[in-house]
Biotite code that builds the C-alpha atoms (Angstrom):
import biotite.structure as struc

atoms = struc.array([
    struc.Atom([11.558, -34.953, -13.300], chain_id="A", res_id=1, res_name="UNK", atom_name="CA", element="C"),
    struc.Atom([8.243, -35.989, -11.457], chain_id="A", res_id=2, res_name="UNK", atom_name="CA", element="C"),
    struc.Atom([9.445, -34.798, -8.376], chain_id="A", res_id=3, res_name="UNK", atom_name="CA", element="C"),
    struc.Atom([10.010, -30.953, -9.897], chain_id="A", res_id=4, res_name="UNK", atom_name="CA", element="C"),
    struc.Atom([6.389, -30.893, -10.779], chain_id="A", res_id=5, res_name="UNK", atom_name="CA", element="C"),
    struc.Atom([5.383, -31.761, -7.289], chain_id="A", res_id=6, res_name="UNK", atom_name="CA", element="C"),
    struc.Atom([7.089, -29.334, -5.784], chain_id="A", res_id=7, res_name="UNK", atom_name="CA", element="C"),
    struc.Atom([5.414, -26.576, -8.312], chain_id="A", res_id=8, res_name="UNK", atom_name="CA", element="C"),
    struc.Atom([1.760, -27.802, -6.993], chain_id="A", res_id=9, res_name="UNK", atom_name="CA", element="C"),
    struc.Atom([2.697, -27.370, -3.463], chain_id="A", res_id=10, res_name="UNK", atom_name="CA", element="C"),
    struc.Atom([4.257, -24.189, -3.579], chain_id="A", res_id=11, res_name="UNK", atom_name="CA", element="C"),
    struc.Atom([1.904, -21.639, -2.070], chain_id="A", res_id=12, res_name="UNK", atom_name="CA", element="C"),
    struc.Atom([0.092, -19.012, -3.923], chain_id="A", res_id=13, res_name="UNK", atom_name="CA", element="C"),
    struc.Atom([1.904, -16.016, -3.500], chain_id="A", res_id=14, res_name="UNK", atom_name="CA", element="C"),
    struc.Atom([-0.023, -12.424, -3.847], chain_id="A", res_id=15, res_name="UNK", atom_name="CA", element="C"),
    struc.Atom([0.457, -10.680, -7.235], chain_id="A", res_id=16, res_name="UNK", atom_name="CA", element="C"),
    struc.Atom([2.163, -7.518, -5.784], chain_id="A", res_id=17, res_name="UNK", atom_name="CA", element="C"),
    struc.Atom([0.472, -4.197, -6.679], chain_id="A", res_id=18, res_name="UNK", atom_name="CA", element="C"),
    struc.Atom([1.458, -0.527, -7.659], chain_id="A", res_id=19, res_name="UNK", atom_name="CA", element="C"),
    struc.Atom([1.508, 1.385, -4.733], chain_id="A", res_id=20, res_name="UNK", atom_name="CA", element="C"),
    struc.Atom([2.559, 4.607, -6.924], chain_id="A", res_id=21, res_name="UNK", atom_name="CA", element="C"),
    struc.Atom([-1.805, 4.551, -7.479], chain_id="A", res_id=22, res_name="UNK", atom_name="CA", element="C"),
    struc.Atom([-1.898, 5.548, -3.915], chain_id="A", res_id=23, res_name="UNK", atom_name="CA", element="C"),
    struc.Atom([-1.688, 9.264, -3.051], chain_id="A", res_id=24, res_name="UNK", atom_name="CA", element="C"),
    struc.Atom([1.378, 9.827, -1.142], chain_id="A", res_id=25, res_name="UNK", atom_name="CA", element="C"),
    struc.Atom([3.709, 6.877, -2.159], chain_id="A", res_id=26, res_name="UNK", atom_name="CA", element="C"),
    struc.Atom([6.543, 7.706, -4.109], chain_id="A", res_id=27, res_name="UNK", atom_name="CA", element="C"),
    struc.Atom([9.052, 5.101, -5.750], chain_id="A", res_id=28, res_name="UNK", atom_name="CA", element="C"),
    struc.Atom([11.221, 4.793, -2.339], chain_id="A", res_id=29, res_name="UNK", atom_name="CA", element="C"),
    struc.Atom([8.787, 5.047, -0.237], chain_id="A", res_id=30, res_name="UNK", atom_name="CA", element="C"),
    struc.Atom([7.191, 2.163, -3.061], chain_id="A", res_id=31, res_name="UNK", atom_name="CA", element="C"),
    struc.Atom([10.387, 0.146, -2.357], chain_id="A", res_id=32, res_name="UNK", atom_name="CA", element="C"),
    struc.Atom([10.329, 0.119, 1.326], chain_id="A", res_id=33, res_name="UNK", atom_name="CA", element="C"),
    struc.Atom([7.001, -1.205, 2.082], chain_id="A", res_id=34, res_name="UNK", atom_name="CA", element="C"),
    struc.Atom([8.048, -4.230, -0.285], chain_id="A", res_id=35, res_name="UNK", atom_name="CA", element="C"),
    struc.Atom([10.666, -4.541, 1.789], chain_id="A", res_id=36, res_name="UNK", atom_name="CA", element="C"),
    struc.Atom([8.812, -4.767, 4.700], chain_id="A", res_id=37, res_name="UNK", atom_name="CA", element="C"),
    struc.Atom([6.736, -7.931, 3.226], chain_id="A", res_id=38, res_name="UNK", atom_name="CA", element="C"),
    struc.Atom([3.949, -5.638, 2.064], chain_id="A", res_id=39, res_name="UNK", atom_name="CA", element="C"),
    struc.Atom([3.233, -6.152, -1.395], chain_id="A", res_id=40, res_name="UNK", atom_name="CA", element="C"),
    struc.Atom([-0.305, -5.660, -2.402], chain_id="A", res_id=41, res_name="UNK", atom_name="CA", element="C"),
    struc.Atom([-3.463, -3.208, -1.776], chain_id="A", res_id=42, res_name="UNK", atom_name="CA", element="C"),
    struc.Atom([-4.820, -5.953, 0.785], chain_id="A", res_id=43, res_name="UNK", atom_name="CA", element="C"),
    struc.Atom([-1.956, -6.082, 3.065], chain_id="A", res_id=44, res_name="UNK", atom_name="CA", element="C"),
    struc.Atom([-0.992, -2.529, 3.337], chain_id="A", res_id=45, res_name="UNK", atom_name="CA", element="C"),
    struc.Atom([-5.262, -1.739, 3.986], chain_id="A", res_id=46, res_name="UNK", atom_name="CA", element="C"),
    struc.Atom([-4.622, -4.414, 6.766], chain_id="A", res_id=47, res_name="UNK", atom_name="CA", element="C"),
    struc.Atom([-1.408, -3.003, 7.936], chain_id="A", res_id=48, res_name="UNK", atom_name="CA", element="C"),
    struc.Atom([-1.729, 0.029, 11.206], chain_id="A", res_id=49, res_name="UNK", atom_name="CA", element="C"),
    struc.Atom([-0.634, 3.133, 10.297], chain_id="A", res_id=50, res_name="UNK", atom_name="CA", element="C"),
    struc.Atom([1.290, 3.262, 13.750], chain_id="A", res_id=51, res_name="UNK", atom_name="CA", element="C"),
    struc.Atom([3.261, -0.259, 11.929], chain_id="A", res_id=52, res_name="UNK", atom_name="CA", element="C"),
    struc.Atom([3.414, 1.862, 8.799], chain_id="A", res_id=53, res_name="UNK", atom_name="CA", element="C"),
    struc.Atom([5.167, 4.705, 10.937], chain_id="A", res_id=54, res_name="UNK", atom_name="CA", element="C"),
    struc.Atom([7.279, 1.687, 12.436], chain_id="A", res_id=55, res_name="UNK", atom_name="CA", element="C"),
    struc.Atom([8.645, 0.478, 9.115], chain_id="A", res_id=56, res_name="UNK", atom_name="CA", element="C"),
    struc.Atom([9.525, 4.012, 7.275], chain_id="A", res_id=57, res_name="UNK", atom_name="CA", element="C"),
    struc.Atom([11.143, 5.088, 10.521], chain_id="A", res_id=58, res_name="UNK", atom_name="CA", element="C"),
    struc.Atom([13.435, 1.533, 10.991], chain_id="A", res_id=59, res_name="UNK", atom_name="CA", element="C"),
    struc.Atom([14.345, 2.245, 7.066], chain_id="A", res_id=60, res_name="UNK", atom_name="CA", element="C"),
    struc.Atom([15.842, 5.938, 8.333], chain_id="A", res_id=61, res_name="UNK", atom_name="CA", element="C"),
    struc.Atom([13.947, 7.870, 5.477], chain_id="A", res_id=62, res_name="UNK", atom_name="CA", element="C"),
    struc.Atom([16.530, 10.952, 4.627], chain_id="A", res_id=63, res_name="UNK", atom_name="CA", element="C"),
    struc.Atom([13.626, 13.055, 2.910], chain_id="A", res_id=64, res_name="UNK", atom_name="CA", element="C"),
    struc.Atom([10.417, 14.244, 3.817], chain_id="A", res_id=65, res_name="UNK", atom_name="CA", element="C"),
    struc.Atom([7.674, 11.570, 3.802], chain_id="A", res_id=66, res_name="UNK", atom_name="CA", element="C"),
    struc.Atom([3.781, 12.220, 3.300], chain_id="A", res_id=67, res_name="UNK", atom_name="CA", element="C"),
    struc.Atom([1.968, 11.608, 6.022], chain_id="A", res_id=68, res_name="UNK", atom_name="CA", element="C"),
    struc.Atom([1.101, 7.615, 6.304], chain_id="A", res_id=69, res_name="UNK", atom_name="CA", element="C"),
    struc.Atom([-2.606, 8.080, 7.954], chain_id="A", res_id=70, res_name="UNK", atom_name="CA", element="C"),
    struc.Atom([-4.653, 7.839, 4.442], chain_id="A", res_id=71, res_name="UNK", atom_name="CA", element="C"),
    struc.Atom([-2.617, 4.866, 3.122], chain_id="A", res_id=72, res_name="UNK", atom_name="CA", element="C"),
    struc.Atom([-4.550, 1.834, 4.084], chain_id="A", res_id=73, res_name="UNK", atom_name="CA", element="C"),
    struc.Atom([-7.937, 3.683, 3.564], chain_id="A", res_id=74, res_name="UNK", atom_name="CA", element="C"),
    struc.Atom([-6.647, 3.949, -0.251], chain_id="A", res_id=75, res_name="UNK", atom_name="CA", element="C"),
    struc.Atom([-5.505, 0.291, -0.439], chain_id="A", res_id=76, res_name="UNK", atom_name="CA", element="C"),
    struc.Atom([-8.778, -0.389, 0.671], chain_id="A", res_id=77, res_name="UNK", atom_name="CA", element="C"),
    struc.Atom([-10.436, 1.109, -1.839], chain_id="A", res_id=78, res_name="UNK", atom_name="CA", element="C"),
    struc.Atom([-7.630, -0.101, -4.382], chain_id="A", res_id=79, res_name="UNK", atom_name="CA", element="C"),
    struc.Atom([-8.070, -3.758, -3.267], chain_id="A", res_id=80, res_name="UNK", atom_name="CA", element="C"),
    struc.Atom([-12.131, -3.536, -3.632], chain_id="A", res_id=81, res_name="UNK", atom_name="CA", element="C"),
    struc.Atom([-11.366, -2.270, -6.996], chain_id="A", res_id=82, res_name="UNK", atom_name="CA", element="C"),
    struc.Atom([-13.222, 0.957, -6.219], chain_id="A", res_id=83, res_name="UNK", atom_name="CA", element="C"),
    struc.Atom([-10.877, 2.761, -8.468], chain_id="A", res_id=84, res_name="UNK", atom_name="CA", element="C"),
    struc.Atom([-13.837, 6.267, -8.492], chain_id="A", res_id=85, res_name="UNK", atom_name="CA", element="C"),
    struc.Atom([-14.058, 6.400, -4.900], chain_id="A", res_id=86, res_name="UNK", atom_name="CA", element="C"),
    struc.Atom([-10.364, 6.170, -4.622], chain_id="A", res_id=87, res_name="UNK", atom_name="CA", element="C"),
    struc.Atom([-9.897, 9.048, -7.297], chain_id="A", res_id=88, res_name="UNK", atom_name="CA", element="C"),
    struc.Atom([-12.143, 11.202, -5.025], chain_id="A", res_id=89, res_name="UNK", atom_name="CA", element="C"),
    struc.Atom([-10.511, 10.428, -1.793], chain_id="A", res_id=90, res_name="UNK", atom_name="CA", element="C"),
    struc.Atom([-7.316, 11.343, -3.559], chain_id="A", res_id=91, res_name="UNK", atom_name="CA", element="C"),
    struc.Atom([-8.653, 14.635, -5.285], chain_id="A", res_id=92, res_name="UNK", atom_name="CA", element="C"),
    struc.Atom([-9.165, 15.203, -0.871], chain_id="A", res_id=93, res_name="UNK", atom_name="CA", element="C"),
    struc.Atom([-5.260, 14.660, 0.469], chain_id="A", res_id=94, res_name="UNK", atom_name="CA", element="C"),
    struc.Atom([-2.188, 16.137, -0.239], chain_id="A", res_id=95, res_name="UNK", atom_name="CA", element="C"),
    struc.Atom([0.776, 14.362, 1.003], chain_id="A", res_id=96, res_name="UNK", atom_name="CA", element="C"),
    struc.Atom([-1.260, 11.895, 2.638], chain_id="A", res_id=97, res_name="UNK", atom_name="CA", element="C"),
    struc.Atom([-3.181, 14.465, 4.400], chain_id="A", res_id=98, res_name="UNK", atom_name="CA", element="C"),
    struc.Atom([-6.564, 15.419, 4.133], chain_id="A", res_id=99, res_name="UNK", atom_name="CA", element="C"),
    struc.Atom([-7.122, 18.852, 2.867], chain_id="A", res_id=100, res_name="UNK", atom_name="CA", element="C"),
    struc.Atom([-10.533, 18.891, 1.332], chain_id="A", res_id=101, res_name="UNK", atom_name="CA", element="C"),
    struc.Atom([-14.294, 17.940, 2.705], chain_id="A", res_id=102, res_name="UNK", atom_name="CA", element="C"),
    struc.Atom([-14.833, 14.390, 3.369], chain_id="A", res_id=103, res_name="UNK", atom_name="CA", element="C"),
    struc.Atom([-15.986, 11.743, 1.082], chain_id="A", res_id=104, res_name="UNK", atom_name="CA", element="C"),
    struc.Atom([-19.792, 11.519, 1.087], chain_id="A", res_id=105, res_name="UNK", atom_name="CA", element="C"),
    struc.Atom([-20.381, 7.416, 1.720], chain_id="A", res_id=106, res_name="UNK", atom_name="CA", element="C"),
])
């Protein structure tokens, strides 16, 4: 029984995993894939290159159009910092991942 509750304090910490539907541009699949991949919160996808971004949604052979992935780990940036207003206004800027609008004032 002992041994049970060892094991329990070893384990590592593992990341809560986050919504990625509060990101502009990430639909359910697209959602499902990136967990896939091992990315599970705001931190790791704002660490992850958009070219390795590119890399994963093309290895999962995407059958639909996909926004573009170039804003994505700007907006988990701001969604891990918990800078929830700045990513509102960033997001009121892209469509589809893309930036249509004037650039955030910083």
């Amino acid at each position: 029984m002992g041994s049970n509750r060892i094991e329990e304090l070893a384990a590592p910490a593992v990341p809560e995993a986050n919504d990625f539907a509060e990101l502009e541009g990430i639909g359910p699949r697209i959602h499902d894939i990136l967990r896939d991949a091992g990315i599970t919160t705001f931190a790791q996808l704002a660490a992850t290159p958009v070219a390795r971004i590119r890399q994963i949604l093309a290895n999962a052979e995407v059958k639909f159009p996909v926004s573009a992935p170039d804003t994505w780990p700007e907006q988990a940036r701001l969604a891990a910092e918990f800078r929830w207003a700045e990513l509102d206004q960033l997001k009121k800027t892209l469509k589809a991942g893309v930036r249509t609008g004037p650039p955030l004032e910083r």
